[in-house]
Structures are given as C-alpha cells and as structure tokens.
VEXBATOR-607891 format. One record per atom (N, C-alpha, C): residue in one letter; x, y, z. Coordinates in steps of 0.1 Angstrom, whole numbers, plus 5000, padded with zeros to 4 digits. Example, Ala and Ser with C-alpha at 12.3 -4.5 7.8 and 13.67 -1.06 7.14 Angstrom:
<recs>
a513249435078 a512349555078 a513249675078 s512849785071 s513749895071 s512950005079 
</recs>
This chain:
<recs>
x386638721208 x385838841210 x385538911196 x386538931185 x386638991178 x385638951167 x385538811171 x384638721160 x383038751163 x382838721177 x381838791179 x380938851176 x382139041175 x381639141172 x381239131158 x382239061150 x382139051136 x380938991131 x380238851142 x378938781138 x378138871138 x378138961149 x376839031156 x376939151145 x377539201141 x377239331125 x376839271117 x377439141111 x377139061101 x375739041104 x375138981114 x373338941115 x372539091112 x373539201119 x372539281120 x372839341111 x373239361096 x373639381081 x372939301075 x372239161078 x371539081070 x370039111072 x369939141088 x368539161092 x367939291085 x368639401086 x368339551078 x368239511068 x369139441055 x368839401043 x367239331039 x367039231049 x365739201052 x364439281046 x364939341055 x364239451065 x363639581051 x364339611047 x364739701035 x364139651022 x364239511018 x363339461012 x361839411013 x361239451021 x359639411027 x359339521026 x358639631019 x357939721016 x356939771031 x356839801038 x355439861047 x354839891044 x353439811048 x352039851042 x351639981040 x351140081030 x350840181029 x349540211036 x349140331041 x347940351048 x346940401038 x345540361037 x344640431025 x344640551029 x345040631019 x344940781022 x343940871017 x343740781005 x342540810995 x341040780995 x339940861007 x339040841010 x337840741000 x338140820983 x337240770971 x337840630968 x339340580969 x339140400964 x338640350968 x338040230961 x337440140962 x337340070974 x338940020978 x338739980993 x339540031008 x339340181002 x339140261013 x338240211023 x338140241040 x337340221048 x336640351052 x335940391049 x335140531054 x333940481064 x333840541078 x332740531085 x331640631086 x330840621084 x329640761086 x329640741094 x328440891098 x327640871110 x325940811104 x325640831117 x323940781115 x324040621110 x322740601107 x322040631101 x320840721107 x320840851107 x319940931111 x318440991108 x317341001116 x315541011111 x315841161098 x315641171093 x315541331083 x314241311077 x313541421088 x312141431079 x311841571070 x311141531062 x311041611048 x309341641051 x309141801055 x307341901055 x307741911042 x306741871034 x306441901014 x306042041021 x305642131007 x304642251009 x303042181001 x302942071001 x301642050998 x301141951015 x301841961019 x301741891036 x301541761042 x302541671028 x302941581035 x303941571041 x304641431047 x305541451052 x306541331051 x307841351045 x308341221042 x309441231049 x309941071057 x311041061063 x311840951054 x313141011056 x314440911051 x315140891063 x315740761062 x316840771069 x318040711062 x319440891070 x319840891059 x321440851068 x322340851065 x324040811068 x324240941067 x325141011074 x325341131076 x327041141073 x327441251067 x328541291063 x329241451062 x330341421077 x330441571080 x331541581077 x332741491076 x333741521078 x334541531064 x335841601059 x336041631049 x336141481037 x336141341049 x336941231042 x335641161039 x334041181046 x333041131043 x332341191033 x332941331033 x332341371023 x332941371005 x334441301005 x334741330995 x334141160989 x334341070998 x333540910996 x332440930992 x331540971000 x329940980996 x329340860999 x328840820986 x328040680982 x328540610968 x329640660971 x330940590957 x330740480960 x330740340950 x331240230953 x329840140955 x328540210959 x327640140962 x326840100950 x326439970951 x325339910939 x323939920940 x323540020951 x322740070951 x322140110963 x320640250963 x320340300971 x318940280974 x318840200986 x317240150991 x316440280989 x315140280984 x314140360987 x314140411004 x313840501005 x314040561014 x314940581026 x316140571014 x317540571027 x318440651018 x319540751025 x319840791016 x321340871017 x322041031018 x323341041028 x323341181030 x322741191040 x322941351043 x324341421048 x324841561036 x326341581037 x325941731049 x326641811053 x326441901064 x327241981056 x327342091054 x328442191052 x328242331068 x329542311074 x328942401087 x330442481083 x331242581081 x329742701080 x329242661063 x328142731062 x327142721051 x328342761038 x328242701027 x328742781016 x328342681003 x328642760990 x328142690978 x328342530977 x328142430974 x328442330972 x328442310960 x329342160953 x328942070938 x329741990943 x328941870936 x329141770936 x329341680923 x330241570924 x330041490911 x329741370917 x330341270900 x329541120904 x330441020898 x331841060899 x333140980895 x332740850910 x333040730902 x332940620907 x331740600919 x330740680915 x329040650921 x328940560911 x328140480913 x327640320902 x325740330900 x325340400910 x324040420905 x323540580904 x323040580899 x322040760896 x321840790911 x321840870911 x321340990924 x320541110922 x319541120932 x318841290931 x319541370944 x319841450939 x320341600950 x319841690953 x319841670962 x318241780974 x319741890980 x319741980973 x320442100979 x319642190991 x320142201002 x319342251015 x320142381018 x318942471019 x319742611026 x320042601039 x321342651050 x321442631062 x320142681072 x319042651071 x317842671077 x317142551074 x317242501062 x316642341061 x315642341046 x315942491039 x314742501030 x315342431021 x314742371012 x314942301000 x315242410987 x316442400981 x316542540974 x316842460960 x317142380957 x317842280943 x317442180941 x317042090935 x317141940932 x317841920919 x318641800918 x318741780905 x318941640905 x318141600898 x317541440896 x318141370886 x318341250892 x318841170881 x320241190876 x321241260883 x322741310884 x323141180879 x323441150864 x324441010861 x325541010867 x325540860871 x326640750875 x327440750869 x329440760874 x330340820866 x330440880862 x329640970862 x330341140853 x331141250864 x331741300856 x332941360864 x332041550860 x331441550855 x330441700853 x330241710870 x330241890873 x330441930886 x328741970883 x328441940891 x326541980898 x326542090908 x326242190904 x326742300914 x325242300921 x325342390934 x323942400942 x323742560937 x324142620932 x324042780929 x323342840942 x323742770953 x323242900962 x324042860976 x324642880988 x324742881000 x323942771006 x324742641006 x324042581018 x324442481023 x324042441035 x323942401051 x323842271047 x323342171039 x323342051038 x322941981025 x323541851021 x322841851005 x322541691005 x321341661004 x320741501006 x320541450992 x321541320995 x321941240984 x320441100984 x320041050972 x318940980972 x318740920958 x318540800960 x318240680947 x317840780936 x318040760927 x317740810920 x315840800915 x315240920911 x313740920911 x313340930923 x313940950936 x313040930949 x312541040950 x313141150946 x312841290951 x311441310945 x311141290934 x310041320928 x309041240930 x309241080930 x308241010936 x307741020953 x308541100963 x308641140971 x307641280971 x307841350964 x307441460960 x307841590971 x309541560967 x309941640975 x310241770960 x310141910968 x310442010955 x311242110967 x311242250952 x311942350960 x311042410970 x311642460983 x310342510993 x310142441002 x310142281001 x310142191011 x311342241022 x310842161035 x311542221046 x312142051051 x313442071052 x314141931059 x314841991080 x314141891078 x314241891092 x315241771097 x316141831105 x317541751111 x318541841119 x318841781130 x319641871139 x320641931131 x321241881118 x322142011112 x321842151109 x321042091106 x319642271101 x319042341116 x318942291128 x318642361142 x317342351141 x316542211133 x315442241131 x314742121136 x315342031142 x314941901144 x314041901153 x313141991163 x312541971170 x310941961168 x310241981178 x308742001171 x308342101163 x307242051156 x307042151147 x306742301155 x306842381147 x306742541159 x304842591152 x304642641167 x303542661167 x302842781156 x301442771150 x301342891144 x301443001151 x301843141142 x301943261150 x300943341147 x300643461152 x299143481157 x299043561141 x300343551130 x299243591117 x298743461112 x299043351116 x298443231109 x297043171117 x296243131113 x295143081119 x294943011127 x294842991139 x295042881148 x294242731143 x293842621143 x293242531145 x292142531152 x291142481146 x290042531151 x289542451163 x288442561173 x288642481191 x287242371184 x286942321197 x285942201197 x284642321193 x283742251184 x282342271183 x281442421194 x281342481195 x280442571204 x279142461208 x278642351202 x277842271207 x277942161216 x279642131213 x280041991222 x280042021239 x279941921242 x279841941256 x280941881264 
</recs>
C-alpha cells in the first residue's frame, strides 16, 4: 500500500513538473500587433452630400469599440478606392489620431457629431508616430486611401451621412425658407 501511495505522488510530482515547464499560450492583448485578430463592423454604405452637390458613397468597416479603434487600418498594404474605416466616437469629443504601423498614407475626414465635415488632413504619412489632432469635438472620423478625399472632392462643410451621425435617412425636405422645386409647367397638361 505504501508503495502505492509513494508511485501515485511520485507520477503526480512528475506530471506538475511537466506541467510547469510548457508555458500557456498567452492571449493577444495587444489590439495594434501585427497578428492580433480584430473584427470590425460593416462594411457599411456612408454617403458623402459635397456642398457643390454631388454625392459620393464609400463603403467603409466601422470601428466603435475601444480595441477597433486603437487597430484601425494598421497592418494593411493598402486601401481600395472607395472603401475606407469609419471610427464613432459616442459621446462626441476631440479626437487624434496617428499612423504607427499604418503601411499606407491615409486622408482624415474629421466629422462633427451631426455628420458635418469639420477637418481633413490628407496624405497623414505611414509610420509616423506625430498625433493629428481634429481641433474640434467629434462624432466620427473617416479613414481613406490616401488622395481620395480630394479626388472625391470631399471638403470642409460636406455632410456625411451614417446612422452614427442620426442622419442616415432620407434626405430632409426643403423648409419653407428654402425654394421648393419647381411644379410641372403651367402649360403641361
């Protein structure tokens, strides 16, 4: 019996030893490495009213949460024309952003929590660790290839439209200081 007892410590003194030498996988904790796994949302419609009255749609990957937004679009070798990563800040407050381990240029469409276009800053180099501030309060800030903004001819004043902003629905009608559209002809029948 005694021998027994003596095997059965002994295995289970060998096994912990084991045991104690095999390290446990660490969990990525670190949103920005390289092979971190981060999931967005979307890819969601974000349409852009210019103030010269066109209208341009991206669709963009959406990023609300504190671990999608510290990832970004790090790590990517690049960003299709018209696709891009819309960040949310709910409640509204200043944003900056950098470009530590982004690999391609990006333009920054800073959005006020209403959807207005309040910042751009184009062409934000790849790898730089310089903070890009939004210098004002806002609701959402759309990340984009770099040069799209302008070839887009998106500026300050533009209005982005996306259920973050409460603005995603149809356009709102004119109001009776604005001119209505004009009715059919007085001649047509």
């Amino acid at each position: 019996m005694r021998t027994l007892i003596l095997s059965s410590l002994l295995a289970l003194g060998v096994a912990a030893a084991v045991s104690a030498q095999q390290p446990a996988p660490l969990p990525v904790s670190d949103p920005t490495a390289r092979d971190a796994e981060v999931v967005f949302g979307g890819p969601d419609r974000v349409v852009i009213a210019t103030t010269t009255g066109e209208t341009v749609e991206i669709m963009a990957e959406i990023a609300t949460t504190p671990e999608q937004k510290q990832r970004g679009l790090m790590w990517r070798e690049a960003v299709e024309p018209g696709t891009g990563m819309l960040f949310e800040y709910s409640p509204a407050e200043p944003a900056s952003m950098w470009m530590e381990n982004t690999l391609v240029d990006l333009d920054l469409v800073f959005i006020d929590p209403t959807g207005n276009v309040v910042k751009i800053i184009a062409f934000a180099q790849a790898e730089s660790r310089r903070s890009l501030a939004s210098d004002a309060i806002v609701g959402g800030v759309l990340e984009l290839g770099a040069g799209q903004a302008i070839a887009l001819g998106i500026r300050p004043g533009d209005t982005v439209r996306h259920a973050i902003f409460g603005n995603d629905g149809p356009e709102p009608a004119p109001s009776d200081d604005e001119p209505a559209a004009l009715d059919a002809p007085a001649d047509a029948q």
